[in-house]
N, C-alpha and C positions, 0 to 999 in steps of 0.2 A: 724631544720625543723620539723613539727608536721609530727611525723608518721605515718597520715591516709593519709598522702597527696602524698605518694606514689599509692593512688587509683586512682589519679585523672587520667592522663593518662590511667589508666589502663579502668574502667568506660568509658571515653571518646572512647578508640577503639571500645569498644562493641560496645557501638552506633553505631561507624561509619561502623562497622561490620557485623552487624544485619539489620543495615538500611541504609547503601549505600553501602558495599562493595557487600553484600550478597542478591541484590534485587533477581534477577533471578533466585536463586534456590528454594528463599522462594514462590517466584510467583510461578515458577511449583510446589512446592509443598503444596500449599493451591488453587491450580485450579485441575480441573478436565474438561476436555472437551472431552465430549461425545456428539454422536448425537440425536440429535431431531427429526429429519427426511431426509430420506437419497431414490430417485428414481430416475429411467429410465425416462427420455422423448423420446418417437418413437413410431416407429407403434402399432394399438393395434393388429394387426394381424400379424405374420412374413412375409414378402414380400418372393417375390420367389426368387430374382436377387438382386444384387447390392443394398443397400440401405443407405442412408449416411443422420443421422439428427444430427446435432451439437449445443451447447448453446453458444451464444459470448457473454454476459454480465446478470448481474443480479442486483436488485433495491431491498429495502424495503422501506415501508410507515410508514408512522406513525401508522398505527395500526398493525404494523409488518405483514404484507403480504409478497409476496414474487413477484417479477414480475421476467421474465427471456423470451429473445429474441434471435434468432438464425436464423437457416436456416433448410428446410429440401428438401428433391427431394423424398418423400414418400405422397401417397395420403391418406394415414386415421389414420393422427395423431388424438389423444383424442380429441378432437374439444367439446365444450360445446353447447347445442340446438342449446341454441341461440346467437349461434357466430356469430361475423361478417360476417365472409369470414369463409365459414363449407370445400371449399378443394379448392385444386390450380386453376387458375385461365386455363381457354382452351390456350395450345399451352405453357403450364410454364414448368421446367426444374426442374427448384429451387423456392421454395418461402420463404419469411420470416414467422416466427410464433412469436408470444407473445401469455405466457401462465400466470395466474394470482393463487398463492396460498395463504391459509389463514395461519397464524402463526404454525399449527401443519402440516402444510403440504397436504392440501386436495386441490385438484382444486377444484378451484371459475368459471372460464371459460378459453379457447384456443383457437384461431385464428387464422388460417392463413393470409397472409398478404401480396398481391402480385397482379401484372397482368402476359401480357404473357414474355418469355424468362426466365429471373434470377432477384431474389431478395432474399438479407440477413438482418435481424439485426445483427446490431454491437453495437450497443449502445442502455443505456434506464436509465431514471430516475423516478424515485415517481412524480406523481405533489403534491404541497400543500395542494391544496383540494380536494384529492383523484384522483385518475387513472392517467394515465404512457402515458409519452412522447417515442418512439422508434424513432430513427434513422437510418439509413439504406442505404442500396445502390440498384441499380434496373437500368436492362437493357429493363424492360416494355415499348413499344414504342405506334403509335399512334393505331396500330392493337391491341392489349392489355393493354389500358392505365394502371396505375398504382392509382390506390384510389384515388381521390382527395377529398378535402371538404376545401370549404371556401380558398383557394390555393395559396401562393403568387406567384407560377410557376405551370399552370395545365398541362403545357406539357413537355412531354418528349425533351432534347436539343442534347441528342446524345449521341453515344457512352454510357457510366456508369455516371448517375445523383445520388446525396444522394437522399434519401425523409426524411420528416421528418412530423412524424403521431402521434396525440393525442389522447388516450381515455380517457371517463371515467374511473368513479372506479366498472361501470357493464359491461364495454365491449364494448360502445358506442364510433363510429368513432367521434369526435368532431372539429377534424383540421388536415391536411393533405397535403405536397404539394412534388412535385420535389423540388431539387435544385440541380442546375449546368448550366455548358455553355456546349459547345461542342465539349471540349474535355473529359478526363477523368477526373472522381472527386472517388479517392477510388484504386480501381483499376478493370481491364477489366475483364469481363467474355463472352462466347455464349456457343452455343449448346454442344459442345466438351470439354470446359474448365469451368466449372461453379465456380462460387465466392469461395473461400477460405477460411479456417478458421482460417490460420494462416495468413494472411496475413491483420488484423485489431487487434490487439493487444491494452488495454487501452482502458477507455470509453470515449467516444467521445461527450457524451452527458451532459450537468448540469441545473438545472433551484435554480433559487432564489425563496427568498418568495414570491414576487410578481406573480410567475408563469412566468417569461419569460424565454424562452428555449435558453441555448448556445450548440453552436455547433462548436468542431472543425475539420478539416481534411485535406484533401490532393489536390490540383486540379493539371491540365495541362491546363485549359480552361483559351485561355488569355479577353475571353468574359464571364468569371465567374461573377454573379452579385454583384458590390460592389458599398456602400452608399456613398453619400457625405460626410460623416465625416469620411470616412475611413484612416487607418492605411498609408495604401499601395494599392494604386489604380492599378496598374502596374505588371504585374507576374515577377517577378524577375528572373524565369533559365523555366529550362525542367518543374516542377512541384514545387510547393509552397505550404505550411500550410497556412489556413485560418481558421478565424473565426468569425462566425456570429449569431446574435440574433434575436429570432424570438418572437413577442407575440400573441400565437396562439389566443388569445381572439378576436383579428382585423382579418381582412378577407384582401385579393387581395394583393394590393402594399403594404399597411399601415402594413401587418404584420410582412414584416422587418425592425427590427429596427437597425442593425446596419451588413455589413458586407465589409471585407479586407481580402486580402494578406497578408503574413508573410514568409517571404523569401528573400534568397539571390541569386547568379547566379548558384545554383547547385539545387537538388534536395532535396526540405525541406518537412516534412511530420507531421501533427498532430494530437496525437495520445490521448490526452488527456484533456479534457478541465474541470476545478472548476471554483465555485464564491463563494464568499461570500452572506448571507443572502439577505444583502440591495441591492446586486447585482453592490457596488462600486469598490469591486476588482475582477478583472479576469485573469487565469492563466492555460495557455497553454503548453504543451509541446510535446515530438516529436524526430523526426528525424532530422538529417542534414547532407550533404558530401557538404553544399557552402563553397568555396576554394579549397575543392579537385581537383588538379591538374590542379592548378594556375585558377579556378572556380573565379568568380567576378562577382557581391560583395560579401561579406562575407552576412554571415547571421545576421540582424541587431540586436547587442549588446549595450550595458548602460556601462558608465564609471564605474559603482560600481560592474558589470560582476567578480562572480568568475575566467572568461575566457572570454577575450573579442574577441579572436581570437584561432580556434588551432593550434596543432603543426603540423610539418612542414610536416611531414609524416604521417599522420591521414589520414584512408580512410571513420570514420563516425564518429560522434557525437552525442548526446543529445543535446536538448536545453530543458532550461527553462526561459518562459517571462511568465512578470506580469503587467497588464494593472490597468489602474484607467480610473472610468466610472465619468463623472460630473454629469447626472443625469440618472441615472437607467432607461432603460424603455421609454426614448424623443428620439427620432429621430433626433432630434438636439443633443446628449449627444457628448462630447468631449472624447478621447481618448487616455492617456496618456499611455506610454509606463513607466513604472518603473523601471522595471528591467528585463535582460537579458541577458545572459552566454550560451555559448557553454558548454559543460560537457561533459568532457573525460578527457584519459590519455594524456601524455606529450611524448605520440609517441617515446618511446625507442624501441619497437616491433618494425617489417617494416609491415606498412597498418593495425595497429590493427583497430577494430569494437568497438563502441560504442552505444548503444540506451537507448531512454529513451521510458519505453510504460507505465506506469500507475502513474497516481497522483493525489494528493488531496490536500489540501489548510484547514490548521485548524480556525480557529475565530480568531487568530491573524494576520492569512496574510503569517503565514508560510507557505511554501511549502516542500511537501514531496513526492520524485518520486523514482520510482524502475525501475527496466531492464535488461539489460547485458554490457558486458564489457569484450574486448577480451588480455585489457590493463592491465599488471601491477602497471603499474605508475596511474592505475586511480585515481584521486585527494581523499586521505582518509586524518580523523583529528587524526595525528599521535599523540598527544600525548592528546587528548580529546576524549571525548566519541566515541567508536568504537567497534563492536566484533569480526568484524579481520580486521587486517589494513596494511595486507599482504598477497600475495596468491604468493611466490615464482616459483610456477610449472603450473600457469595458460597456458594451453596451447589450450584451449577451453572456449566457453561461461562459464560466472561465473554470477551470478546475483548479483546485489548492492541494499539500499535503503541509498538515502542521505536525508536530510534535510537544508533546504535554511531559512535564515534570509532575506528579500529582501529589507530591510530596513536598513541593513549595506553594507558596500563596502569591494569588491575585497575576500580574504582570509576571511574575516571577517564574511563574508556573507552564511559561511558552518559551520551549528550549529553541524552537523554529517554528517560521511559517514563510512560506512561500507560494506565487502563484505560480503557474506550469505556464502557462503563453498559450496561445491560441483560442481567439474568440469562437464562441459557439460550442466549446468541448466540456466534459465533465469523465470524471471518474470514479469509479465505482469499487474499483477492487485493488489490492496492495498486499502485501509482504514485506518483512525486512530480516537479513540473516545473521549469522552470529556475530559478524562484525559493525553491525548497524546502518549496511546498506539496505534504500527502499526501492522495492519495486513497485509500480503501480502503473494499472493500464485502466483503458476508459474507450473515448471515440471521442470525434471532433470533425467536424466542418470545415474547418481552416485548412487553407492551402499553406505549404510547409516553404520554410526556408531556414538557413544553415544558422544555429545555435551561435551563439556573439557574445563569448565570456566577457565579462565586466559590464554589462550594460544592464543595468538594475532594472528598467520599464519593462516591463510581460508586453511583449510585441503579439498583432493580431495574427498572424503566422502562428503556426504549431511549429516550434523548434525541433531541428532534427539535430544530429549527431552526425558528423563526415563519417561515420563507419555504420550509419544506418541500414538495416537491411535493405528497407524501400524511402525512398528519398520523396515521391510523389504517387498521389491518385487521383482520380479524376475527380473533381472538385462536384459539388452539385448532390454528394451521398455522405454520409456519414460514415469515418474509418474509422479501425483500431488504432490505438494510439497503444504504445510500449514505454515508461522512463523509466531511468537507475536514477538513483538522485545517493550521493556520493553521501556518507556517514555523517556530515557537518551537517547537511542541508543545502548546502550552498554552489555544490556545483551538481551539471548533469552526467553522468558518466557513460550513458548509451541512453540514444531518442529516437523513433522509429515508425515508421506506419506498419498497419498488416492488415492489408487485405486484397481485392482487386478491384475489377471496373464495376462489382453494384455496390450494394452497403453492407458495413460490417460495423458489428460492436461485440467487445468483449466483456463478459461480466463476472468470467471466475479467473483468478490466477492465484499461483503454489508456486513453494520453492522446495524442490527432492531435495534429499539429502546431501546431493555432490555439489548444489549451488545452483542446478539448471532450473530454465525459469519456464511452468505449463500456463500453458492461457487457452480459455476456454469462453467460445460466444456462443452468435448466429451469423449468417454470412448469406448473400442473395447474388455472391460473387460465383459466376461458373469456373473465373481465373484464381479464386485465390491460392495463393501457394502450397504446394503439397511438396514430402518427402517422405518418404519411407511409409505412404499411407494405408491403413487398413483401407481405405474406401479413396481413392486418388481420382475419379471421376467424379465429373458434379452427378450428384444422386437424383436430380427432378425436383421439380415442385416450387413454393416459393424462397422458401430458404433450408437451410440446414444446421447442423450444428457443427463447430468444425472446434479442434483439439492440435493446440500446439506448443511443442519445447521445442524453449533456445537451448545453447549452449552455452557455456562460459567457461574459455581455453584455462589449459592449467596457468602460461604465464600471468594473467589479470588474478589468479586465485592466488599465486603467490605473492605476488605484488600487494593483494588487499591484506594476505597476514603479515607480511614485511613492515606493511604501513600502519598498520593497527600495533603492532610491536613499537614501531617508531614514534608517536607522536602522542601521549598523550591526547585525550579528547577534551579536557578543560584547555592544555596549550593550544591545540588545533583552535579555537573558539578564540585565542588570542591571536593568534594568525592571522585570519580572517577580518580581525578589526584594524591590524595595521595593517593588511592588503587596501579593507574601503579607503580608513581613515587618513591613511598615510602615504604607502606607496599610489594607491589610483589619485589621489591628489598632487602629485610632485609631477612637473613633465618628464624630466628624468625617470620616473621611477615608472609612468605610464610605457617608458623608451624599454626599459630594463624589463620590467612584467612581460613586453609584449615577444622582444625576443626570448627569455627563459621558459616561455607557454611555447613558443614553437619549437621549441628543443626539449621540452620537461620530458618525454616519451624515452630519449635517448640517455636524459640526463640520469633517469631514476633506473634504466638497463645497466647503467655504468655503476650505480649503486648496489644495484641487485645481484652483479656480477663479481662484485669487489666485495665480501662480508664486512671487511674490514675496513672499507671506509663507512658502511652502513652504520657498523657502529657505534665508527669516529662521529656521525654526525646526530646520531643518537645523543652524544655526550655530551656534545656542543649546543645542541639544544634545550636539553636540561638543566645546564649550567647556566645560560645565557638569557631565561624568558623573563629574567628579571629586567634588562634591557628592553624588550619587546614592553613592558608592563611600566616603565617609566615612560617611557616615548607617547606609550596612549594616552597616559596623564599629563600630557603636555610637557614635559621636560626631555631634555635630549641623554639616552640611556649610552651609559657608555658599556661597550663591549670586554670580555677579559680574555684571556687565556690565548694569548695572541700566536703561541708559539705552537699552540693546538691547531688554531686556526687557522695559521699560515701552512703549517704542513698539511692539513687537509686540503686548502685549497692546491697546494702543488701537486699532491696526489692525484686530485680528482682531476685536474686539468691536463697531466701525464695521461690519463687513460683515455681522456672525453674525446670522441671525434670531433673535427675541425670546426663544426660550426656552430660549435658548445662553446669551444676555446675561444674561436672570438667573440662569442657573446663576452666572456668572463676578461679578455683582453681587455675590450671596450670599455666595462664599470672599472675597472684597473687604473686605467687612462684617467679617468673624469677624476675617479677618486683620489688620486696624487693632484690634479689640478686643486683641486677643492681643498688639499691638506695643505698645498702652498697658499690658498687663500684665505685660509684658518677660518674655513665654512661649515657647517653641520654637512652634513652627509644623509639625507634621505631618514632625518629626522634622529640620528643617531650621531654621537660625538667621535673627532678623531683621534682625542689623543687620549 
């Protein structure tokens, strides 16, 4: 055997080391995220009494603004001249507000947004050609109508109706109407009990390029308006998810273009709705207890269902469905059901809780949603892409984010699942961006401690990140919780808290157009963090709504297209399996991961810096994954191109600072010992 060809192997782990095993700490450690701007929304005067304003969701535009919708029961929020609606409406309790910001954070305008009783936003998205779709719910009757324009419903039908209001990109009311029957649609509020903030979780809202608005939610009304081409014409139990489209361009009847039921014989609830561009896929999700306690029908599933049914002893679940539209935008469009799974555990607790509140849908059709989970057995990909895929001592909410294939069947069709760590915490809201990074924030209880790549058990701590903005808070409240969760699934790339010494929870978050990340709660913190703030003083009262973007430096930006160019995402998912299955089993290779994760930062600068070995290792890995793909199947994969491989590695070790090289001196050493012993090599042959 030629004697260099003891490199080959050796060469090859680096790779696989630097650039699959070691994504996550190199990502934290070539990001930085820090804020851009960080404020209070509430009174601008301190109120004398009780005062309660909260933010439910947040949007960006294309020219990276910021929108953000809530509720307040305070009359002199910052309101802009020439607002719509300058204060609550005579005889209001609660109104909604939408406030619009420019990319650094200044108000543009603020609005209230109500008649008389209660009214919240819970949802809101960007439109196309500038200004923002809100959502909402409103108990405004005919003594304090509720805004209409152009209406496909201009009256109130009882009880809690959604509405669902367009403006421009100055502030201008453009389209506006009720929707619902006469029962409940949301849930109830009056004078004593006003609308809730926790009790809409997940944005409810999406619109395509076309500019038609989906909407999903919750009704009891068995006279809820639904289309002739509907799903489910029929309420199924107590309360049903639905979903409907609207194109606010048309006025009266013609502006809805499509709406259904979704539901089984128990209570089904939805809490999130995406589309795609062309507006030909649509995807929902939610709550569900149909069949809970012998409930019928089940809630309607697809043979290719991760879970077409749950277990026997479940007292909630997730769902997520995925429709297909035949023509975007017709009134005649057909409506195919694609895919649809219950999501939960397999019920070894007695009556564990499952939900699903926030999700998105990338350009492929994948789906991607978060929550909670009071289940151990919740469905994780044990031996694929995960960052813990065990929580032994869950004895309280834990939050998850999975991802769905919906175009494979049964097991097949979970590309990932993972829990996040930290008992007592849940998540509600998510994003993920062109390269298939996820964002997603929520709150938690758990006192934090430092993230421990390779260690699969979801620890009761909320894991943080060494480059976390804030490391701890005062334990005893409920915080913001902030994660990236890296394009596999499997690792974390920045973990966070935000908030200060009272309680905070986040329930909207957006990603602008540059990558930066807005998040938007409520806060009871007079410390919590400000920068650049429209309103940088705590406002009074009992809470507020507070508005905040990260940033995300250019080097991590370049780094994630470098790496998205480098790796394939079917090899990356091979990666990952000889990371568990191979190197985390070998003690060597435990020795070898542990120093190439504390160099990976450096290792992948040296890359980035050099095009040319970027490349080289480009080529090496495409060449080579056939080796990785014997080795998992139990045989020892032999490496080739040795003379490739050798000059890379001489290359990359010329340029690498010192404490790279001895890492790569080190595997050097072992790996001649091992060729004189004529021993496999970390599961890979040496000659």
């Amino acid at each position: 055997m030629n004697g260099r060809n003891i490199f080959r192997p050796a060469a090859y782990l680096l790779i696989i080391a630097i650039l699959g095993v070691s994504y996550s700490s190199a990502h934290a450690q070539t990001q930085t995220r820090h804020l851009v701007f960080s404020t209070y929304l509430g009174p601008k005067t301190p109120p004398t009494g009780p005062a309660h304003t909260f933010a439910q969701n947040c949007a960006s535009d294309a020219q990276g603004n910021t929108y953000v919708t809530g509720a307040t029961d305070v009359s002199n929020l910052p309101v802009s001249p020439n607002a719509f609606q300058q204060g609550p409406a005579l005889n209001s309790t609660q109104s909604a507000f939408v406030a619009k910001y420019d990319p650094n954070g200044q108000p543009l305008w603020c609005t209230y947004l109500g008649g008389d009783n209660q009214s919240m936003g819970i949802g809101v998205a960007a439109m196309p050609n500038g200004g923002v779709v809100v959502v909402g719910l409103t108990t405004s009757d005919v003594s304090g109508p509720f805004p209409t324009k152009n209406a496909y419903q201009n009256q109130y039908h009882g009880n809690t109706d959604y509405f669902v209001t367009v403006f421009d990109a100055n502030g201008n009311l453009t389209y506006s109407t009720y929707l619902g029957g006469s029962g409940v649609e949301g849930q109830s509020a009056n004078q004593s009990t006003p609308f809730a903030d926790d009790q809409n979780s997940g944005n409810c809202v999406a619109v395509d390029a076309q500019g038609l608005v989906y909407v999903a939610g919750m009704t009891s009304s068995s006279d809820f308006p639904v289309t002739p081409n509907h799903q489910q014409g029929v309420i199924g139990g107590g309360m049903d998810a639905c979903l409907c489209i609207i194109d606010p361009s048309q006025s009266g009847a013609s502006s809805l273009i499509y709406a259904s039921f979704l539901g089984g014989g128990g209570d089904d609830q939805g809490h999130s709705v995406a589309v795609n561009a062309s507006g030909s896929l649509i995807a929902v999700a939610g709550y569900t207890d149909s069949g809970y306690s012998g409930s019928s029908p089940l809630f309607p599933t697809t043979t290719n269902a991760l879970a077409q049914k749950p277990a026997s002893n479940f007292r909630s679940n997730g769902f997520v469905t995925q429709f297909s539209s035949s023509q975007p935008g017709s009134p005649t469009s057909t409506y195919n059901m694609l895919y649809s799974t219950y999501l939960g555990g397999t019920g070894t607790q007695d009556n564990p809780r499952d939900d699903t509140y926030g999700m998105t849908m990338d350009p492929s059709g994948r789906i991607v949603v978060t929550g909670r989970t009071e289940d151990q057995d919740f469905p994780m990909t044990a031996s694929g892409p995960t960052i813990f895929n065990s929580t032994p001592s869950l004895t309280n909410d834990e939050p998850y984010v999975v991802k769905i294939n919906p175009a494979l069947n049964g097991p097949f069709s979970l590309v990932y699942s993972t829990f996040l760590g930290g008992a007592g915490g849940f998540c509600t809201s998510l994003a993920v961006d062109a390269q298939g990074t996820v964002y997603v924030a929520g709150e938690s209880t758990a006192q934090g401690a430092p993230w421990a790549p390779g260690n699969l058990t979801s620890p009761a701590n909320f894991p943080y990140t060494q480059n976390a903005l804030i490391k701890a808070l005062p334990t005893g409240s409920e915080h913001v919780i902030f994660m990236v969760i890296d394009p596999s699934g499997a690792n974390l790339g920045y973990s966070t808290y935000l908030g200060g010494s009272g309680g905070d929870r986040a329930y909207g978050l957006a990603v602008d157009p540059t990558g930066n990340i807005i998040l938007s709660g409520l806060t009871s913190s007079q410390d919590f963090p400000t920068k650049n703030p429209a309103q940088g003083t705590w406002p009074g009262g009992n809470q507020n709504a507070f508005v905040t973007k990260f940033s995300v430096n250019e080097s991590m930006r370049e780094w994630t297209r470098a790496y998205a160019n480098l790796v394939k995402a079917d090899d990356l998912g091979l990666l990952r399996q000889y990371r568990d299955k191979v190197l985390s089993k070998d003690p060597r290779g435990q020795v070898y991961k542990a120093q190439l994760y504390q160099n990976s930062g450096a290792a992948l600068t040296v890359l980035m810096d050099h095009p040319e070995l970027l490349l080289q290792a480009k080529n090496l890995i495409d060449a080579n994954m056939g080796a990785v793909i014997q080795t998992l199947q139990g045989h020892r994969g032999t490496i080739y191109d040795s003379e490739a491989v050798l000059a890379f590695l001489q290359s990359f070790g010329e340029k690498s600072p010192p404490p790279l090289q001895a890492a790569v001196k080190g595997m050097q050493k072992e790996l001649r010992q091992s060729h004189r012993q004529r021993k496999s090599f970390l599961g890979f042959r040496l000659h």
